[in-house]
LOKEDO-24322 format. One record per residue (C-alpha): x negated, y, z; residue number from 1; residue in three letters. Coordinates in pm, whole numbers, plus 50000, padded with zeros to 5 digits. Each point is the difference from the previous one (the first is absolute). Example, Ala and Ser with C-alpha at 12.3 -4.5 7.8 and 13.67 -1.06 7.14 Angstrom:
2
<site px="48770" py="49550" pz="50780" seq="1" type="ALA"/>
<site px="49863" py="50344" pz="49934" seq="2" type="SER"/>
END
This chain:
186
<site px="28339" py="46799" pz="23129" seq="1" type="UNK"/>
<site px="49936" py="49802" pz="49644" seq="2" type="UNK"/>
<site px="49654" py="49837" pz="49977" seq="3" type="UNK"/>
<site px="49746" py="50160" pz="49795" seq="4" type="UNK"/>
<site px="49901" py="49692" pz="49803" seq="5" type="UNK"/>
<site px="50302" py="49827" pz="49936" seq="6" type="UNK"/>
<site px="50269" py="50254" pz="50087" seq="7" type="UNK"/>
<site px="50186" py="49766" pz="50184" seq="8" type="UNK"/>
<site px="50268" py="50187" pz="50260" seq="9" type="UNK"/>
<site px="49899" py="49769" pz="50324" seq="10" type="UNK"/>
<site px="49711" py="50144" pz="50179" seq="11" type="UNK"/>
<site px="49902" py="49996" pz="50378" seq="12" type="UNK"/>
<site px="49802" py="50256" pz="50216" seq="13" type="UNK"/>
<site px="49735" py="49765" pz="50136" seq="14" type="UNK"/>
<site px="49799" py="50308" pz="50200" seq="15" type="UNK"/>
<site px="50109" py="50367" pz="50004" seq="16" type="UNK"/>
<site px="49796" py="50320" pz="50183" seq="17" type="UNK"/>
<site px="50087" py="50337" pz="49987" seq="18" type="UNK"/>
<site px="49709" py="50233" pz="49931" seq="19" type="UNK"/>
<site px="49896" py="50242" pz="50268" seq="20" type="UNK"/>
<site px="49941" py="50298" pz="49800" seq="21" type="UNK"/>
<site px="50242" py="49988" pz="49715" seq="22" type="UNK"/>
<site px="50343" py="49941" pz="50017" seq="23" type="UNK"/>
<site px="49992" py="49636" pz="49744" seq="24" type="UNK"/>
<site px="50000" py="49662" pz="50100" seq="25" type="UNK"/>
<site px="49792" py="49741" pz="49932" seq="26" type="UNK"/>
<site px="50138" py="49614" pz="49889" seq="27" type="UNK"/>
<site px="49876" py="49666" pz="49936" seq="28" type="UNK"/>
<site px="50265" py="49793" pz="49782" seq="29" type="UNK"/>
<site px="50071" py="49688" pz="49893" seq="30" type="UNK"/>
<site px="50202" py="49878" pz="49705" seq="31" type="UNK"/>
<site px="50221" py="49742" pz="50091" seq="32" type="UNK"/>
<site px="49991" py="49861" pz="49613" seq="33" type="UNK"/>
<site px="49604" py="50067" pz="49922" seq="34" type="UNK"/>
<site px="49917" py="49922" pz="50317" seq="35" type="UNK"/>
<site px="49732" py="50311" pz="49905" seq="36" type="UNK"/>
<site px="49884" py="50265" pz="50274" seq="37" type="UNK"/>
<site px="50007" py="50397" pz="49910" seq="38" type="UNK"/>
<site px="49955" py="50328" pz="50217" seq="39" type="UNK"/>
<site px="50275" py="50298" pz="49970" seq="40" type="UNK"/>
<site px="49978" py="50324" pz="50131" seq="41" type="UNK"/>
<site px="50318" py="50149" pz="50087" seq="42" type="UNK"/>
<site px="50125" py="50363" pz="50119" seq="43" type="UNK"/>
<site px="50330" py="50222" pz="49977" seq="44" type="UNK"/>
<site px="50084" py="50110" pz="49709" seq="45" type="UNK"/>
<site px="50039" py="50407" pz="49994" seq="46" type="UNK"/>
<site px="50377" py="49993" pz="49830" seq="47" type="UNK"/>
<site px="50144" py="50100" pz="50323" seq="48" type="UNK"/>
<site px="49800" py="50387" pz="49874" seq="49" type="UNK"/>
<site px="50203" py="50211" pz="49812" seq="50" type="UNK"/>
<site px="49878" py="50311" pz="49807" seq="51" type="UNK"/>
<site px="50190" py="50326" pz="49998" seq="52" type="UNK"/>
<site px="49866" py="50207" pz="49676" seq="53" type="UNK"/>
<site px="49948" py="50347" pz="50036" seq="54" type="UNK"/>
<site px="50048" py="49996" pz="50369" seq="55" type="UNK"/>
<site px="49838" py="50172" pz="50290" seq="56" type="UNK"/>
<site px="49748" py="49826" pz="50233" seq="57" type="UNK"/>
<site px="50235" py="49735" pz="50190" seq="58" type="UNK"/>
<site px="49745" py="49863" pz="50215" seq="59" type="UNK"/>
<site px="49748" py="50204" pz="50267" seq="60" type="UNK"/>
<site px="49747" py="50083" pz="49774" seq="61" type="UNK"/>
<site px="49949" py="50318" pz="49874" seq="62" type="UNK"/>
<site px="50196" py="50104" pz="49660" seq="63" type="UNK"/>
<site px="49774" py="50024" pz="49640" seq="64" type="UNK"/>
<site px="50204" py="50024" pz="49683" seq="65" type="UNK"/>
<site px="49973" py="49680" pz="49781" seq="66" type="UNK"/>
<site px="50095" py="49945" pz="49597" seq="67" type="UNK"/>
<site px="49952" py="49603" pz="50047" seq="68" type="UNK"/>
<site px="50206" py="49810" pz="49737" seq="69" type="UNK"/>
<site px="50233" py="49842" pz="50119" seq="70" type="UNK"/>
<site px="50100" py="49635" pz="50038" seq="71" type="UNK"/>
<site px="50293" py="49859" pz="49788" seq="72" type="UNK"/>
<site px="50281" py="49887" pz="50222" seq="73" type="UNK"/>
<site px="50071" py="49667" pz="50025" seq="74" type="UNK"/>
<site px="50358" py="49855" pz="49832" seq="75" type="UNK"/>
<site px="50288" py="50116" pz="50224" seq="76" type="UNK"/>
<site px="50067" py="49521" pz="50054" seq="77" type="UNK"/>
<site px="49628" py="50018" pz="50185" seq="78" type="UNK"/>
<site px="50011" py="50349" pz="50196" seq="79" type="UNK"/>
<site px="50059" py="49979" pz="50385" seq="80" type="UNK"/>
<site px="50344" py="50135" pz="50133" seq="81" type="UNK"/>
<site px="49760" py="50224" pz="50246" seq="82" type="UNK"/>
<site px="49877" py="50190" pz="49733" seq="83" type="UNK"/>
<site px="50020" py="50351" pz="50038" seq="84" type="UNK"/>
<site px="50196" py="50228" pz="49747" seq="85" type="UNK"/>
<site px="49738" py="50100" pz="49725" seq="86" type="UNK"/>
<site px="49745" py="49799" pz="50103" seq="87" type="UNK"/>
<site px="49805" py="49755" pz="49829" seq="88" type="UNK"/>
<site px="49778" py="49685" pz="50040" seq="89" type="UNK"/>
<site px="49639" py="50045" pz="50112" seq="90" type="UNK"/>
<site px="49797" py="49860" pz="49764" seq="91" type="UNK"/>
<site px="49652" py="49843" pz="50071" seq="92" type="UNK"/>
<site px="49919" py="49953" pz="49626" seq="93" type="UNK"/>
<site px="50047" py="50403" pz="49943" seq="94" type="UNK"/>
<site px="49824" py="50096" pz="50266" seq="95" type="UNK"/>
<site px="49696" py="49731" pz="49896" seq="96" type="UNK"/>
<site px="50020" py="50172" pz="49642" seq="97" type="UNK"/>
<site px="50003" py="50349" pz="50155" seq="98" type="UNK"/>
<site px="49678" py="49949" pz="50221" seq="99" type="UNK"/>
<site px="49816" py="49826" pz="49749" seq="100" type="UNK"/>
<site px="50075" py="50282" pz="49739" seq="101" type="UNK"/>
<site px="49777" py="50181" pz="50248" seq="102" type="UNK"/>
<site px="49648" py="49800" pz="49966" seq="103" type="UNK"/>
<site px="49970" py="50118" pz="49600" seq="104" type="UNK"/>
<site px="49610" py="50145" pz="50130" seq="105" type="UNK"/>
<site px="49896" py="49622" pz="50043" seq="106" type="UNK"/>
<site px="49971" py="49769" pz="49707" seq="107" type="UNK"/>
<site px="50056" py="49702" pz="50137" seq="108" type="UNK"/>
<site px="50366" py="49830" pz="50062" seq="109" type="UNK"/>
<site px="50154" py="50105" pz="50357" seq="110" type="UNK"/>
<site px="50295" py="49802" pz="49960" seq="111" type="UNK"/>
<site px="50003" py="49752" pz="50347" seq="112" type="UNK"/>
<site px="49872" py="50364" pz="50163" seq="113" type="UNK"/>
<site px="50275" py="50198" pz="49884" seq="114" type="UNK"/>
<site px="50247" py="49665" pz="50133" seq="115" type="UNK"/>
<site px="49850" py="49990" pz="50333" seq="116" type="UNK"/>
<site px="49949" py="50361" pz="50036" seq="117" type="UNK"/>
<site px="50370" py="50065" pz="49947" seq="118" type="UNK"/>
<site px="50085" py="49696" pz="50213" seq="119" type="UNK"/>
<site px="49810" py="50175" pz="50280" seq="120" type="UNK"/>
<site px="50226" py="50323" pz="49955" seq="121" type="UNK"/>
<site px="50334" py="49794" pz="50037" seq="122" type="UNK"/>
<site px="49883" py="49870" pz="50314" seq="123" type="UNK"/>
<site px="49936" py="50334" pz="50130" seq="124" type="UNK"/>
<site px="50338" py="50133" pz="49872" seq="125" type="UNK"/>
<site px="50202" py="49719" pz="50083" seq="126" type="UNK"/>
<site px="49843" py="50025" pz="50341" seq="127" type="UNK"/>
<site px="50054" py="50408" pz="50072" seq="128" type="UNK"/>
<site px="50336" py="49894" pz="49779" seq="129" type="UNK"/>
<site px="50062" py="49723" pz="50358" seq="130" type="UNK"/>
<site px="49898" py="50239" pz="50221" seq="131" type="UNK"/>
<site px="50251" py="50289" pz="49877" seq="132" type="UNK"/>
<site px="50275" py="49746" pz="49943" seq="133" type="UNK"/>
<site px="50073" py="50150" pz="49684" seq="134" type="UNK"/>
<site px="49890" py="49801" pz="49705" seq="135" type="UNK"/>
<site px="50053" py="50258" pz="49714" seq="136" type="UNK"/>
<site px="49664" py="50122" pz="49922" seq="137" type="UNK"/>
<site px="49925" py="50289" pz="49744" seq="138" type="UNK"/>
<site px="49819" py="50036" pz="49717" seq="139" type="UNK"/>
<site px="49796" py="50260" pz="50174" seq="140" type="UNK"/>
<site px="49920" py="49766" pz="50307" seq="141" type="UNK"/>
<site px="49877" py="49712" pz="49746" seq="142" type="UNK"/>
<site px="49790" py="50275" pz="49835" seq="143" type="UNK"/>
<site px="49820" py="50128" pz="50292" seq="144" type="UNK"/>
<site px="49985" py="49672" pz="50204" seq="145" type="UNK"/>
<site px="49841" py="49815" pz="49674" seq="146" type="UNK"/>
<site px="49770" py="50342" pz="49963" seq="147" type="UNK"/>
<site px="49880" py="49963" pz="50358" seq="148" type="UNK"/>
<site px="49910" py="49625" pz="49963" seq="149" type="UNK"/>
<site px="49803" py="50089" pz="49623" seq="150" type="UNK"/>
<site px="49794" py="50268" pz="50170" seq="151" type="UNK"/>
<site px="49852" py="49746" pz="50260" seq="152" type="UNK"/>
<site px="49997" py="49806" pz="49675" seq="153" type="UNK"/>
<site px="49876" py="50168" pz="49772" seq="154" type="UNK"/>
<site px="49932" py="50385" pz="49999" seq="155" type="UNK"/>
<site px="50038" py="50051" pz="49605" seq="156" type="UNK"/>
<site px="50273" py="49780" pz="49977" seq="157" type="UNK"/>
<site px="50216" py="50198" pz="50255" seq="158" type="UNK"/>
<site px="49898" py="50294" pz="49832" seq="159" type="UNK"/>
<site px="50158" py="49882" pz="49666" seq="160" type="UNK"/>
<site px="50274" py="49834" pz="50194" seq="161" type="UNK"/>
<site px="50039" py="50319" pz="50148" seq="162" type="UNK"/>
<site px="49992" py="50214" pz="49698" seq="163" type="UNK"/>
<site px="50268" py="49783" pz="49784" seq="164" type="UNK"/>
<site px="50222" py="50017" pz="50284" seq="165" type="UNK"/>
<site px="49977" py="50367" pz="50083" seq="166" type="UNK"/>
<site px="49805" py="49983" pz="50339" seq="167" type="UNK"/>
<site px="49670" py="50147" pz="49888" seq="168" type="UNK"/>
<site px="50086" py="50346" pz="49764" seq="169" type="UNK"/>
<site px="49685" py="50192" pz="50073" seq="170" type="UNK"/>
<site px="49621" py="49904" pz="49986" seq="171" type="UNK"/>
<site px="49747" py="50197" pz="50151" seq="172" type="UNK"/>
<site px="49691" py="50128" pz="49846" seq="173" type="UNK"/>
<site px="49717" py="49825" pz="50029" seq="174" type="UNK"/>
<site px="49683" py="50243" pz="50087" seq="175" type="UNK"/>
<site px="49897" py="50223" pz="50301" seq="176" type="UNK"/>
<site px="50297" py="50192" pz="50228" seq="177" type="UNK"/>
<site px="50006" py="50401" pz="49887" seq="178" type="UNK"/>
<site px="49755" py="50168" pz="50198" seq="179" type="UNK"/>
<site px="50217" py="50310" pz="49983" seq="180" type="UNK"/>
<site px="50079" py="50149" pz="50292" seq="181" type="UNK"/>
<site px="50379" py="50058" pz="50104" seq="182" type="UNK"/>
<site px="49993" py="50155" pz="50363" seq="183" type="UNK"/>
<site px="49897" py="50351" pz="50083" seq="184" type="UNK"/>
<site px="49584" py="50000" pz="50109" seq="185" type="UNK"/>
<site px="49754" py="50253" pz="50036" seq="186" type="UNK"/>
END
C-alpha cells in the first residue's frame, strides 16, 4: 500500500486485527521513506457479485419485482473471465445513489448513510450469495434485501425506496376499519 502523506510505494504492516463483527481489517503502517505511522481499514471488495437484469430471485429470498437502474458494465480488458453471460458488475456507487434517492423527506445530507447503508446490504448478499454458491444476484434480490435493511432503517425511507422500485403499489387508508358487517347475523 502507498503512504498517505508522501505516496511512497514501501509500506509495512506494523500491527493488524481483524474486527469481530464486520468482515474489515484493521492496520497500523509504516512508511519505509516518511518513516510516518497511518491506520487502514481493509475488506473484500464485492466485484466477485454479478448482477443479472431483469432476472428472477437467484438467491432464497422471496421474489419482488425491481426497476433498479442498472450499473454500466465495466470495459470487456477489466471484466472477470467468470462472468456470467448477460451479466454485469455490481456496483456500490449505484446502489449508494439509489438508497439515498430515498431520504428526500429529510433535509439534511444522508450521503455517508446511504454509503454504509448500502455497504451493509452487500454484506448480506454477498453472504446468502456464499452460502448458495451462486454469486449472480438479481436486481430483485438487491431491491428487497436493501428494502428490508431501510425499514429497520428508516420506515419512510423504505417506503419511498419501496415505491420507486415497485415494492409498495397500494397505500391504505388512514381512518377507522368499516364497521359494516359482512357475515350473516341476527
Amino acid at each position: 500500500m502507498i503512504c498517505v502523506y508522501c505516496l511512497a510505494p514501501d509500506t509495512s504492516v506494523v500491527n493488524s486485527r481483524p474486527h469481530k463483527k464486520h468482515p474489515h481489517v484493521w492496520r497500523r503502517r509504516r512508511c519505509h521513506a516518511c518513516h510516518r505511522t497511518f491506520t487502514s481499514y481493509e475488506e473484500a471488495a464485492p466485484n466477485h457479485l454479478w448482477v443479472m437484469p431483469g432476472s428472477q430471485c437467484l438467491l432464497p429470498v422471496q421474489p419482488r419485482s425491481s426497476t433498479m437502474p442498472q450499473a454500466q458494465p465495466a470495459p470487456a480488458a477489466q471484466q472477470s473471465p467468470r462472468r456470467p453471460k448477460g451479466a454485469q458488475e455490481f456496483s456500490l456507487g449505484t446502489l449508494t445513489v439509489s438508497i439515498n434517492q430515498a431520504f428526500t423527506h429529510c433535509a439534511s445530507n444522508h450521503g455517508s448513510t446511504s454509503y454504509n447503508l448500502a455497504r451493509t446490504a452487500v454484506q448480506q448478499l454477498a453472504r446468502r450469495a456464499a452460502q448458495a454458491q451462486q454469486y449472480t444476484i438479481s436486481t430483485a434480490d438487491i431491491a428487497h434485501t436493501t428494502h428490508q435493511i431501510l425499514k429497520r432503517y428508516d420506515p419512510v425511507a423504505a417506503l419511498q425506496y419501496g415505491a420507486r422500485h415497485g415494492m409498495v403499489t397500494s397505500l391504505r387508508r388512514r381512518g377507522r376499519p368499516s364497521t359494516t358487517a359482512t357475515s350473516g347475523g341476527n
